[in-house]
KELUM-711618 format. One record per residue (C-alpha): residue number from 1; residue in one letter; y, z, x. Coordinates in nm, 2 decimals, padded with zeros to 4 digits, m for minus. Layout:
<rs>
r tiba: NUM kedo: A y: Y z: Z x: X
...
</rs>
This chain:
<rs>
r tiba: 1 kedo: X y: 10.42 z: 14.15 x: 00.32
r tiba: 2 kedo: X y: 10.21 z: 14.47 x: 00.23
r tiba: 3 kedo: X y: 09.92 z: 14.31 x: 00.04
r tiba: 4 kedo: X y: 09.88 z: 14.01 x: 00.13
r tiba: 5 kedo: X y: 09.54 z: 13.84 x: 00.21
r tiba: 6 kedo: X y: 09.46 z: 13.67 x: 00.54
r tiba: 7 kedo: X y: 09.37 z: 13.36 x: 00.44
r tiba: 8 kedo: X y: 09.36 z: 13.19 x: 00.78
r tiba: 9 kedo: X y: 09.07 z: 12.93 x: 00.84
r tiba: 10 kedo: X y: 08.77 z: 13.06 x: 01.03
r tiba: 11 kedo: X y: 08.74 z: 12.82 x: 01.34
r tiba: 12 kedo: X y: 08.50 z: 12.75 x: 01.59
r tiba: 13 kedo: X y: 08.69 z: 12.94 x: 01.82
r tiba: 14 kedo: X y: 08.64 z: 13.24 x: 01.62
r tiba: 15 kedo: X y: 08.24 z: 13.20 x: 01.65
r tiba: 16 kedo: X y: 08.27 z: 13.13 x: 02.03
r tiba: 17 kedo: X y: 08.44 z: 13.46 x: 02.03
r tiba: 18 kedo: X y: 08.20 z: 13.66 x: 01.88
r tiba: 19 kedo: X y: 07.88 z: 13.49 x: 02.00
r tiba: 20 kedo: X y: 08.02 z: 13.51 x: 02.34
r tiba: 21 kedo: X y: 08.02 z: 13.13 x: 02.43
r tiba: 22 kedo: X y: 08.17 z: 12.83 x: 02.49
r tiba: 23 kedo: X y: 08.37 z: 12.65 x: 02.24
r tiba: 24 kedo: X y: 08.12 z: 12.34 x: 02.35
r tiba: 25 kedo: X y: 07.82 z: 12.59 x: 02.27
r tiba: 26 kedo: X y: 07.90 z: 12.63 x: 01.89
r tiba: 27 kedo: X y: 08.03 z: 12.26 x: 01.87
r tiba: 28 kedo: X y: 07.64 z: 12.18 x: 02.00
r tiba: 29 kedo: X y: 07.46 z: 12.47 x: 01.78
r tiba: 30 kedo: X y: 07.64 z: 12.35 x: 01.46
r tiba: 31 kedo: X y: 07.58 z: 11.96 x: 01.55
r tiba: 32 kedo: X y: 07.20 z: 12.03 x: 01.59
r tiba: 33 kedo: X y: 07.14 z: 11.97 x: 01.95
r tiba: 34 kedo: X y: 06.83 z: 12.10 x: 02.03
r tiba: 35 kedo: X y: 06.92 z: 12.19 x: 02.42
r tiba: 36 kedo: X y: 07.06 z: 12.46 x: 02.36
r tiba: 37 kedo: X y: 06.89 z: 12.79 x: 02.45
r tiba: 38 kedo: X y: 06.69 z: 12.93 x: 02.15
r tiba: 39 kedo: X y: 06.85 z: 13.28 x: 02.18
r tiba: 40 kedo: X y: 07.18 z: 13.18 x: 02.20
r tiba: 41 kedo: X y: 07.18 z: 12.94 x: 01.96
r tiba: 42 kedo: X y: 07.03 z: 13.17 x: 01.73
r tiba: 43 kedo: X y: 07.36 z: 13.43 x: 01.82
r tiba: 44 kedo: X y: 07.59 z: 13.16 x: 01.76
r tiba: 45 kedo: X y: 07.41 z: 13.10 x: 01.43
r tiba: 46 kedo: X y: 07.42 z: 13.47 x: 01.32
r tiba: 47 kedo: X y: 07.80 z: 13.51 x: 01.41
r tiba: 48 kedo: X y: 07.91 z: 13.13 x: 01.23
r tiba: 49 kedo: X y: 07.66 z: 13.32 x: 00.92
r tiba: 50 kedo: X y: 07.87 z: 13.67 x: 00.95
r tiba: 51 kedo: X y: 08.22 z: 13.49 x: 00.97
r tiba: 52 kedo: X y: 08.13 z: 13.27 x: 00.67
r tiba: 53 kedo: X y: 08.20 z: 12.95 x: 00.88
r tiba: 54 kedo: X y: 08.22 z: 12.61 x: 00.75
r tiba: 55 kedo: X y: 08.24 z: 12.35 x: 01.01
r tiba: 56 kedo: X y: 08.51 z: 12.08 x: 00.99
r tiba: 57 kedo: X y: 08.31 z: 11.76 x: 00.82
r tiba: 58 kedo: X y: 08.58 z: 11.49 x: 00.93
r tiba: 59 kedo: X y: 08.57 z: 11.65 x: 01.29
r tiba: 60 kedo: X y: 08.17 z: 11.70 x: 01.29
r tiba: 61 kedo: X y: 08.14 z: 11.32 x: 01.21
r tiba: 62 kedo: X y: 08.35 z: 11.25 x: 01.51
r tiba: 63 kedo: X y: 08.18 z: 11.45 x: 01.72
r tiba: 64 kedo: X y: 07.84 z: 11.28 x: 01.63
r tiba: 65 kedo: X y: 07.95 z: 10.89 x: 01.58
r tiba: 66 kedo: X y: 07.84 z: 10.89 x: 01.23
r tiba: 67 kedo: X y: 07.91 z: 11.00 x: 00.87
r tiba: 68 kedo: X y: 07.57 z: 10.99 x: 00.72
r tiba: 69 kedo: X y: 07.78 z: 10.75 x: 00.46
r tiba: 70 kedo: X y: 07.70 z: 10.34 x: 00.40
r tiba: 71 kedo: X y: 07.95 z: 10.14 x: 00.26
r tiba: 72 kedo: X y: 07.83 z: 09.88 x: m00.06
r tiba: 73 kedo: X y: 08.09 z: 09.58 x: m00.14
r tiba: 74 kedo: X y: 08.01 z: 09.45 x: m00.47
r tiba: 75 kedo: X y: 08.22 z: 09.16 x: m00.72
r tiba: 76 kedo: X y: 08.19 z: 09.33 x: m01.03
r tiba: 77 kedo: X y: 08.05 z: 09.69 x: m01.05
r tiba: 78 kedo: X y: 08.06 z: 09.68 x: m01.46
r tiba: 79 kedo: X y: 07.79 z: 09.41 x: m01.43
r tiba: 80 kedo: X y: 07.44 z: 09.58 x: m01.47
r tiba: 81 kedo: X y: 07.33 z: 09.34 x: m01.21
r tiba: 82 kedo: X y: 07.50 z: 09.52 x: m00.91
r tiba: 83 kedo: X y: 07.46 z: 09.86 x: m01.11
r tiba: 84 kedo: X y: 07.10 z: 09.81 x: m01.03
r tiba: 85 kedo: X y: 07.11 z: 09.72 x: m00.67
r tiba: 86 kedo: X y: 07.38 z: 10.01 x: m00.59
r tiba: 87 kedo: X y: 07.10 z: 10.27 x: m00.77
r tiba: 88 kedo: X y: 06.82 z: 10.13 x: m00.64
r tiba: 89 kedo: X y: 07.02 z: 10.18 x: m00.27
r tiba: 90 kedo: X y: 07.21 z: 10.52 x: m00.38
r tiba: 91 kedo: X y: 06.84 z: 10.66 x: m00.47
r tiba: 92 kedo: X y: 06.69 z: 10.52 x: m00.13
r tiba: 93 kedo: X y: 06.97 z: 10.66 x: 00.08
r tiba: 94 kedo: X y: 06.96 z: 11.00 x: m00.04
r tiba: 95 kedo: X y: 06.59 z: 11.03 x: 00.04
r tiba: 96 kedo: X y: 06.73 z: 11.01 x: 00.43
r tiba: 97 kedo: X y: 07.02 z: 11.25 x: 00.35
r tiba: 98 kedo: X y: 07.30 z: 10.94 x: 00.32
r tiba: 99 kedo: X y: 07.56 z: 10.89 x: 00.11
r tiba: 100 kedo: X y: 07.70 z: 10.57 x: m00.04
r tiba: 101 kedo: X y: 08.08 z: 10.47 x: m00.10
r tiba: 102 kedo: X y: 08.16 z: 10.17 x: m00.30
r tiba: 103 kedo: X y: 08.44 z: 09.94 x: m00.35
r tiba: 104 kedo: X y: 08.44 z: 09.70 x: m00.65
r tiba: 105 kedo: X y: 08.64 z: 09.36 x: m00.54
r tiba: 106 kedo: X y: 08.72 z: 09.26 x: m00.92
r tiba: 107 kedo: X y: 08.58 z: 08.94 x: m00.88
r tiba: 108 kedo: X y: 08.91 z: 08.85 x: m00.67
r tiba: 109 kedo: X y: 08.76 z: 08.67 x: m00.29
r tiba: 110 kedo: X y: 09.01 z: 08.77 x: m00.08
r tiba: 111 kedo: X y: 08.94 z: 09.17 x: m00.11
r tiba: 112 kedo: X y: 08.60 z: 09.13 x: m00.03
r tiba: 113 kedo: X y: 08.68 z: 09.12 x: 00.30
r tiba: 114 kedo: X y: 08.90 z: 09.38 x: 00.33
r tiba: 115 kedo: X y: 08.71 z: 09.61 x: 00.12
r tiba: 116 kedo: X y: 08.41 z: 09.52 x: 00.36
r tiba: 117 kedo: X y: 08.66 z: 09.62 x: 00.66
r tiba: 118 kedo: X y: 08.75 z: 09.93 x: 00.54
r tiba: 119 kedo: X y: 08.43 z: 10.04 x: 00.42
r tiba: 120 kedo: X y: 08.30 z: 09.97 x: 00.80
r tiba: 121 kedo: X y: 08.58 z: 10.20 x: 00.93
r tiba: 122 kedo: X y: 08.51 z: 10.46 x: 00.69
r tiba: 123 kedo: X y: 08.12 z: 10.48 x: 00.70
r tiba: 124 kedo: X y: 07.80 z: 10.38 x: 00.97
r tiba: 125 kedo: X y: 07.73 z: 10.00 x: 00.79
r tiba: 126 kedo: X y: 07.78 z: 09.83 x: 00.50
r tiba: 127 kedo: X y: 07.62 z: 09.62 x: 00.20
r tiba: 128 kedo: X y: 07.80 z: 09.36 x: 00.12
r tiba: 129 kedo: X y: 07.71 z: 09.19 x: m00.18
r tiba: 130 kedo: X y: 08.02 z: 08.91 x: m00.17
r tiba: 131 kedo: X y: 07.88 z: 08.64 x: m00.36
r tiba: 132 kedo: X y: 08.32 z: 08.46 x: m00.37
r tiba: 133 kedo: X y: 08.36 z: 08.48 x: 00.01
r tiba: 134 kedo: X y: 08.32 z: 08.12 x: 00.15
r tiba: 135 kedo: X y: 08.09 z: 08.07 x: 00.44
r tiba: 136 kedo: X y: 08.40 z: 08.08 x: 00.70
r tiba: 137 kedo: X y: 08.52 z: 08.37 x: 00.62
r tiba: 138 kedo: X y: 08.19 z: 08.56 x: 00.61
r tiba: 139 kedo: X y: 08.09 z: 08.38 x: 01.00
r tiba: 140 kedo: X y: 08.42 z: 08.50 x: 01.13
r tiba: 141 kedo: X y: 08.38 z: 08.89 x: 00.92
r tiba: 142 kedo: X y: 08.05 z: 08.95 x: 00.97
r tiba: 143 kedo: X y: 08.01 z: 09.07 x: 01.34
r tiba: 144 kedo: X y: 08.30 z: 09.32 x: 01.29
r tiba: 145 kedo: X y: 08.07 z: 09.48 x: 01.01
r tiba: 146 kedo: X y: 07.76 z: 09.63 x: 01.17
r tiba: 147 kedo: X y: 07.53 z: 09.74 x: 01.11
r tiba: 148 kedo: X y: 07.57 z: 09.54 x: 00.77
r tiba: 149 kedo: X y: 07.28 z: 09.44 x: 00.57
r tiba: 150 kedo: X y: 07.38 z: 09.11 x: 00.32
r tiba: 151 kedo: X y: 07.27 z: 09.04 x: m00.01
r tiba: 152 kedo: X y: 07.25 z: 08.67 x: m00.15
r tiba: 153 kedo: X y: 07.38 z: 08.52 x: 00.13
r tiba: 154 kedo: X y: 07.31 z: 08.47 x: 00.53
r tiba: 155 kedo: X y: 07.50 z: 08.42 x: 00.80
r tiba: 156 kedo: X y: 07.46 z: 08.21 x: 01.17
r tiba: 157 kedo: X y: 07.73 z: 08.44 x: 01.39
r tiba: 158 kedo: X y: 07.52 z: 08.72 x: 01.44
r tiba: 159 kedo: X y: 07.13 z: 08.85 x: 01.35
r tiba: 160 kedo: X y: 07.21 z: 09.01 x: 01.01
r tiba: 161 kedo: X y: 06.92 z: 09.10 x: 00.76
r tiba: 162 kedo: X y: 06.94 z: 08.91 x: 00.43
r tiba: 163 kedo: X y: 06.80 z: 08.94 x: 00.06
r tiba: 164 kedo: X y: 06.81 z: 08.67 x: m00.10
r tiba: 165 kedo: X y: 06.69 z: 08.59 x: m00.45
r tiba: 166 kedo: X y: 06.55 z: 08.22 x: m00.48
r tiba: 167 kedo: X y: 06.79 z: 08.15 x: m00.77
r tiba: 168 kedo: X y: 06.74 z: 07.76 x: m00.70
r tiba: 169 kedo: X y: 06.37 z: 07.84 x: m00.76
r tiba: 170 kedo: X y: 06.42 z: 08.00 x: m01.06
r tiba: 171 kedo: X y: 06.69 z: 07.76 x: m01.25
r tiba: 172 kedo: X y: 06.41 z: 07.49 x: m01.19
r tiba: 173 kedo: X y: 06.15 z: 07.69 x: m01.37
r tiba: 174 kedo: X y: 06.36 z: 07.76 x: m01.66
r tiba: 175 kedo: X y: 06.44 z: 07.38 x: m01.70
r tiba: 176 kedo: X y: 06.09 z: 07.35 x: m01.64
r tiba: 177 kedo: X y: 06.04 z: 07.54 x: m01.91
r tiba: 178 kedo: X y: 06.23 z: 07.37 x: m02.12
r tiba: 179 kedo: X y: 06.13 z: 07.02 x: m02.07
r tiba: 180 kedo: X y: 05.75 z: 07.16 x: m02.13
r tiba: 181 kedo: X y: 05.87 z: 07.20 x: m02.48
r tiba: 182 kedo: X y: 06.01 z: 06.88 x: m02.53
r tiba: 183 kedo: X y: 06.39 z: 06.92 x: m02.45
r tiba: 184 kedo: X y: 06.52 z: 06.59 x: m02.31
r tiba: 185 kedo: X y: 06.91 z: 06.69 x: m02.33
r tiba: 186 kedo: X y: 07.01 z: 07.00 x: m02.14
r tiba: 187 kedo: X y: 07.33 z: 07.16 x: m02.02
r tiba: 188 kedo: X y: 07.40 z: 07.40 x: m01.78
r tiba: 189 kedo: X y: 07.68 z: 07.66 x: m01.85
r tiba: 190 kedo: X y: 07.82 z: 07.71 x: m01.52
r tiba: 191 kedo: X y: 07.90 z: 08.06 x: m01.32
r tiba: 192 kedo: X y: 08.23 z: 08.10 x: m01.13
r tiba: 193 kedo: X y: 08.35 z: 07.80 x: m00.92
r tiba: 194 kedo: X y: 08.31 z: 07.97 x: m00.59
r tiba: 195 kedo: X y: 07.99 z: 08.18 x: m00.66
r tiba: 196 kedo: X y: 07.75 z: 08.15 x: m00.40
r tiba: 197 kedo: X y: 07.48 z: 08.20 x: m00.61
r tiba: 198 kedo: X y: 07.62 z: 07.96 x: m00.86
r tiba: 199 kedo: X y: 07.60 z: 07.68 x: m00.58
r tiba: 200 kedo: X y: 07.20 z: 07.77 x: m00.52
r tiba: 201 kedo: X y: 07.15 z: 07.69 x: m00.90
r tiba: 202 kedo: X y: 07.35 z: 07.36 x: m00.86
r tiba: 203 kedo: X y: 07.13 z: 07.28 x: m00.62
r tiba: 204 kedo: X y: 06.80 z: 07.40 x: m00.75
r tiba: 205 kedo: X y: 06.91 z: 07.18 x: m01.11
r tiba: 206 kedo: X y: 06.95 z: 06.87 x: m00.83
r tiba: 207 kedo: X y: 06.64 z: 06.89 x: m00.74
r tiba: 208 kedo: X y: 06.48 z: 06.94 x: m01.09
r tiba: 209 kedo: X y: 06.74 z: 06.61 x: m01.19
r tiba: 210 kedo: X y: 06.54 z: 06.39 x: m00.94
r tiba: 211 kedo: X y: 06.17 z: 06.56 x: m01.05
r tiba: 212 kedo: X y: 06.23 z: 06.46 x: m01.42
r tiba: 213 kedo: X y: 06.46 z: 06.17 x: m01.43
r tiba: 214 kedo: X y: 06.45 z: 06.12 x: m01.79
r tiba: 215 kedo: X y: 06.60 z: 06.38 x: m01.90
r tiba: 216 kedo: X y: 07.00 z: 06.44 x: m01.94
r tiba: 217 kedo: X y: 07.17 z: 06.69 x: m01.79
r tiba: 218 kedo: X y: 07.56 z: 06.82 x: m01.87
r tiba: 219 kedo: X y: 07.69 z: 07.07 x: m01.69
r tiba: 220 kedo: X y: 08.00 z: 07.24 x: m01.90
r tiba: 221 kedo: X y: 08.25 z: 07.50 x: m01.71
r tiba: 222 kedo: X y: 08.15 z: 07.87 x: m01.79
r tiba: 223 kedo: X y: 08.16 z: 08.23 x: m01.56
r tiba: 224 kedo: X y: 07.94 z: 08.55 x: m01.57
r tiba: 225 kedo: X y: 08.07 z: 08.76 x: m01.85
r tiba: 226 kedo: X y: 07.99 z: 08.83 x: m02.23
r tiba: 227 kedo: X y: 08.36 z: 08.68 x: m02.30
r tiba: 228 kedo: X y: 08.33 z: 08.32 x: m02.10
r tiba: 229 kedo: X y: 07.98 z: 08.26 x: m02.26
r tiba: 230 kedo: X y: 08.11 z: 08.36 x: m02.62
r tiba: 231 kedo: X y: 08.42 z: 08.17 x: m02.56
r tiba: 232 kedo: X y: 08.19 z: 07.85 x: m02.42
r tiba: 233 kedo: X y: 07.99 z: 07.80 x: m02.82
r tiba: 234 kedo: X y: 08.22 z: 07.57 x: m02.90
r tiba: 235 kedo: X y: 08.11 z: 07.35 x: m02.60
r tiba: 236 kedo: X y: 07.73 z: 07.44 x: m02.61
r tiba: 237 kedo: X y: 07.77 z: 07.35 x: m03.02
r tiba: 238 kedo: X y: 07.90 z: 07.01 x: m02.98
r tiba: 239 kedo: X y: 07.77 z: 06.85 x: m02.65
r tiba: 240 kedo: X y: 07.43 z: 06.74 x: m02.81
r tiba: 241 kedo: X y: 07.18 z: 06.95 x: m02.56
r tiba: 242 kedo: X y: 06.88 z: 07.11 x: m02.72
r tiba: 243 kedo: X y: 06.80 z: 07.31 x: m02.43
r tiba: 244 kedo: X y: 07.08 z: 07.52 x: m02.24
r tiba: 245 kedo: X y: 07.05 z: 07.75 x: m01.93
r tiba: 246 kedo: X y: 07.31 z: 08.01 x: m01.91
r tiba: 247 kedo: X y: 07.44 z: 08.14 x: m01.53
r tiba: 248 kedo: X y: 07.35 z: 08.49 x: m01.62
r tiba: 249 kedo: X y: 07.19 z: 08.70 x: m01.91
r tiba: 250 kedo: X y: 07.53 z: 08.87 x: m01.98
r tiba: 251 kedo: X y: 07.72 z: 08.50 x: m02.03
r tiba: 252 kedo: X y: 07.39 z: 08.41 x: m02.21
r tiba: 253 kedo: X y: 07.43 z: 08.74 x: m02.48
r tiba: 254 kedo: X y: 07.78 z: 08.61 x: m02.49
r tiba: 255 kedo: X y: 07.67 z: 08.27 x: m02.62
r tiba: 256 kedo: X y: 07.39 z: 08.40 x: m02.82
r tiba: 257 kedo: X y: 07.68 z: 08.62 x: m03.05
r tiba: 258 kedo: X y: 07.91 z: 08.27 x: m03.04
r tiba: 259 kedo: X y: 07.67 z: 08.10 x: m03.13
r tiba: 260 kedo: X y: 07.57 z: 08.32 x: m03.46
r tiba: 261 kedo: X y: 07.89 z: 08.35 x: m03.54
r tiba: 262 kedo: X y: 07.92 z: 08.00 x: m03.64
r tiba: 263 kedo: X y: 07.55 z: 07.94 x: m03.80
r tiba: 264 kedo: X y: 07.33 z: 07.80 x: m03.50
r tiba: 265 kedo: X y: 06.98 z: 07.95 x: m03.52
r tiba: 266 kedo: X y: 06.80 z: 08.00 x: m03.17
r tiba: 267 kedo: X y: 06.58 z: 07.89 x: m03.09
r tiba: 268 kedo: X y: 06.52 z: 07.71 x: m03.45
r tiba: 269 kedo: X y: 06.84 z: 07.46 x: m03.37
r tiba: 270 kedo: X y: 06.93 z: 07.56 x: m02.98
r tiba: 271 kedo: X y: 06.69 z: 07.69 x: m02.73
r tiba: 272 kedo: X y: 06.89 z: 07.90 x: m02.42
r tiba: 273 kedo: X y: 06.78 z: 08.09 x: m02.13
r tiba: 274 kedo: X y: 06.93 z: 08.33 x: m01.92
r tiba: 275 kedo: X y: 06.87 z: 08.44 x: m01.52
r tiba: 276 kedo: X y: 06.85 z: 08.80 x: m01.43
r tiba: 277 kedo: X y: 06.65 z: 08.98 x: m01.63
r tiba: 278 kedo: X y: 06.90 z: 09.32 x: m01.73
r tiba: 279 kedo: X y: 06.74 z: 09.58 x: m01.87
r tiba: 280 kedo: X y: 06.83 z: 09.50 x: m02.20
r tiba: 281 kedo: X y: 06.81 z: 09.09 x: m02.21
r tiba: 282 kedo: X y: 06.43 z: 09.24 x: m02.43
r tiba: 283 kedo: X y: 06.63 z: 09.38 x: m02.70
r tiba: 284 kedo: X y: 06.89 z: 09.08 x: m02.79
r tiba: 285 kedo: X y: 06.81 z: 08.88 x: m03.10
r tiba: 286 kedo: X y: 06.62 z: 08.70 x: m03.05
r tiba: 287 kedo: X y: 06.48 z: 08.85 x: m02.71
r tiba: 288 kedo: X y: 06.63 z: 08.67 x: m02.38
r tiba: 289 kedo: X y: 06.38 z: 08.40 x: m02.23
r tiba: 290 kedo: X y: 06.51 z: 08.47 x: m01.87
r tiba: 291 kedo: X y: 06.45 z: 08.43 x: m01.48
r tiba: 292 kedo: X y: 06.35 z: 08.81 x: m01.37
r tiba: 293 kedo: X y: 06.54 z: 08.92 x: m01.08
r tiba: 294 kedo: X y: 06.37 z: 09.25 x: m00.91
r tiba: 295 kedo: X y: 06.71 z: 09.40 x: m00.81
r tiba: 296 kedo: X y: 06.65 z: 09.76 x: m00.80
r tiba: 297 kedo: X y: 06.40 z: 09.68 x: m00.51
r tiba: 298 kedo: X y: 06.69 z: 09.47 x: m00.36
r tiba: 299 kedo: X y: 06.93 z: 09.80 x: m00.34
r tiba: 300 kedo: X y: 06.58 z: 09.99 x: m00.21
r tiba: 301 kedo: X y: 06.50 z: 09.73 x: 00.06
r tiba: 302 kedo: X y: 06.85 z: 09.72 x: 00.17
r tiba: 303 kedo: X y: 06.86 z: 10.09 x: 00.25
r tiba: 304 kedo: X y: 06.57 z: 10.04 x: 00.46
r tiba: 305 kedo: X y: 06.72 z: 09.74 x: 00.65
r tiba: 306 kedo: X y: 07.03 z: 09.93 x: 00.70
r tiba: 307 kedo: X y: 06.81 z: 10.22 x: 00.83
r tiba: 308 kedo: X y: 06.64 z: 10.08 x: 01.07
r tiba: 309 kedo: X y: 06.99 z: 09.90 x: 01.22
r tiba: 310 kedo: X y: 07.12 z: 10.28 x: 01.23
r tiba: 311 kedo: X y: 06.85 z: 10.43 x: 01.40
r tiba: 312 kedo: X y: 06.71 z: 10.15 x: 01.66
r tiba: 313 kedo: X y: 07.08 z: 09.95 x: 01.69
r tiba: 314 kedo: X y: 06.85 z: 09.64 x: 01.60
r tiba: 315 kedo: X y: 06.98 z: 09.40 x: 01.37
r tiba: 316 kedo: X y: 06.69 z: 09.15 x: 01.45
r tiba: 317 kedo: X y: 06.55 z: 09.22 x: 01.09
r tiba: 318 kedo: X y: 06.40 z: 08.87 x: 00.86
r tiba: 319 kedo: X y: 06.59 z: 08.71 x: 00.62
r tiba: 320 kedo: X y: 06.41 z: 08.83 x: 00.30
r tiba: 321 kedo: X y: 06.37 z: 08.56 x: m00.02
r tiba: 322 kedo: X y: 06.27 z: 08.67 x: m00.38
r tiba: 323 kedo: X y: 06.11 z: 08.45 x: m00.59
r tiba: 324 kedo: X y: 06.26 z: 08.51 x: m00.92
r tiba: 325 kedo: X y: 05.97 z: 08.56 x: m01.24
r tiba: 326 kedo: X y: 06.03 z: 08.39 x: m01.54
r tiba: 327 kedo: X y: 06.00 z: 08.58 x: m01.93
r tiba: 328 kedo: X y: 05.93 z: 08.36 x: m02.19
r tiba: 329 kedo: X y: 06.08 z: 08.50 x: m02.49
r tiba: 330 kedo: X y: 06.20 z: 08.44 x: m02.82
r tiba: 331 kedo: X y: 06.52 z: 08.23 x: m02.75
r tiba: 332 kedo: X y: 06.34 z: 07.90 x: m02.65
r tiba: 333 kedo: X y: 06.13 z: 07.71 x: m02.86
r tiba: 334 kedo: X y: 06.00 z: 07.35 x: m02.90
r tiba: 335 kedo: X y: 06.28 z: 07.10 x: m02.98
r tiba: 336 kedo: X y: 06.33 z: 07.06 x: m03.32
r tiba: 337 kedo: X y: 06.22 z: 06.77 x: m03.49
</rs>
């Protein structure tokens, strides 16, 4: 029709045809091989400049192997926790021109491993932060998935970097802690059933149960949100522990508003502690005695690992363990009298 615009796509044929070359030419000029004569690539360059071409991403990552995109698997993405750990990794990654794609399981086991599947198809590696997976599963998935860098857990089926925070370590501290300022009954509010990290505190508390076998221990069921550690004061009120450690600070804030709700003073009448250390555990009232967890680093360390996988095909990186530090603060106090 008289008029009309030509709005056909400018192809890489079209530069071949005007730099006079080679289809192959172009596809090498635009891809950044360096082999290609200096004057001709600089005509293939002026002709893709004058006809405004845009090369084909999709086909240009085909062409190369690679996406310049790393795939991160996490539980819960509204959990400050993992926001840290996916800035501390988005930052880190764009510093070396990557991008990052995330899926968000929703806490439910069985997509973590599909997620992680199609996060491998779609980018060069993946984080996988899947604290529900069992250890099966994660043997059988985890040589389909690299590069893949794992946080909070390891794996025997193929040399995988790990960062792993010492949570056992840390739980024993904090009960530490507490027993150092005279609590003889604790409880533990529990994280979710199948939480790997959840099974490293379990362990840790063994440990501290055999160190100080004088003083009770209860554990009562809880998770890893505000909700299960505000609906869980009823429990924490009436099992008779002076001292209780809390999965996570966010079930711990949870607990803390419970608990003032129905006119239990901490740490005058309960001393609690947290694990994590969230930006704003400081600012609760009273402020969040806690185990801190430097997870930023984690997302900035895993970047690296994932790095040096991508540009060496090495996986043989060490597993590496983080000793959590523990903040005294105003929600634990000597047992009351």
């Amino acid at each position: 029709m008289p008029g009309r615009r030509n709005t056909r796509r400018v192809g890489i044929a079209d530069v071949a045809s005007m730099a006079g070359v080679s289809h192959a030419t172009v596809s090498r000029v635009m891809n950044g091989n360096t082999t290609v004569d200096a004057d001709i690539a600089a005509r293939v360059r002026a002709a893709a400049l004058e006809l405004k071409y845009k090369p084909n991403p999709v086909g240009r990552s085909l062409a190369l192997g690679k996406t310049d995109t790393i795939g991160i698997v996490v539980p819960d993405l509204s959990n400050p926790t993992f926001q840290a750990i996916l800035r501390g990794l988005s930052i880190a990654a764009a510093r070396d021109g990557y991008r990052v794609l995330i899926a968000d399981s929703s806490e439910v086991s069985s997509e973590e491993a599909i997620l992680a599947g199609e996060a491998r198809r779609r980018c060069d590696g993946v984080v996988l932060c899947a604290p529900r997976m069992s250890d099966a599963d994660l043997e059988e998935l985890a040589p389909s998935l690299y590069p893949l860098v794992l946080i909070n857990r390891t794996t025997e089926s193929v040399p995988t970097p790990s960062l792993v925070v010492d949570y056992g370590q840390g739980i024993q501290e904090l009960a530490a802690h507490l027993v150092e300022l005279g609590h003889r009954k604790l409880a533990y509010l529990t994280g979710p059933d199948r939480s790997a990290s959840n099974v490293q505190r379990l362990r840790g508390l063994e440990k501290f149960t055999a160190e100080f076998p004088d003083v009770e221990l209860q554990f009562l069921p809880g998770g890893n949100t505000f909700d299960a550690g505000f609906e869980s004061s009823d429990a924490v009120a009436s099992c008779g522990a002076t001292g209780i450690l809390v999965f996570n600070d966010v079930a711990a804030m949870g607990l803390l508003s419970g608990l003032s709700q129905r006119g239990i003073r901490v740490p005058e009448d309960l001393s609690l502690t947290g694990f994590d250390d969230m930006p704003f555990a400081r600012y609760t009232m009273p402020p969040l005695t806690t185990a801190a967890v430097p997870i930023t680093d984690l997302g900035d360390l895993a970047w690296r690992r994932m790095r040096e996988q991508i540009q060496t095909n090495d996986a043989a990186s060490p597993t590496n363990y983080f000793p959590p530090r523990i903040e005294l603060r105003g929600s634990t106090g000597p047992v009351k009298a």
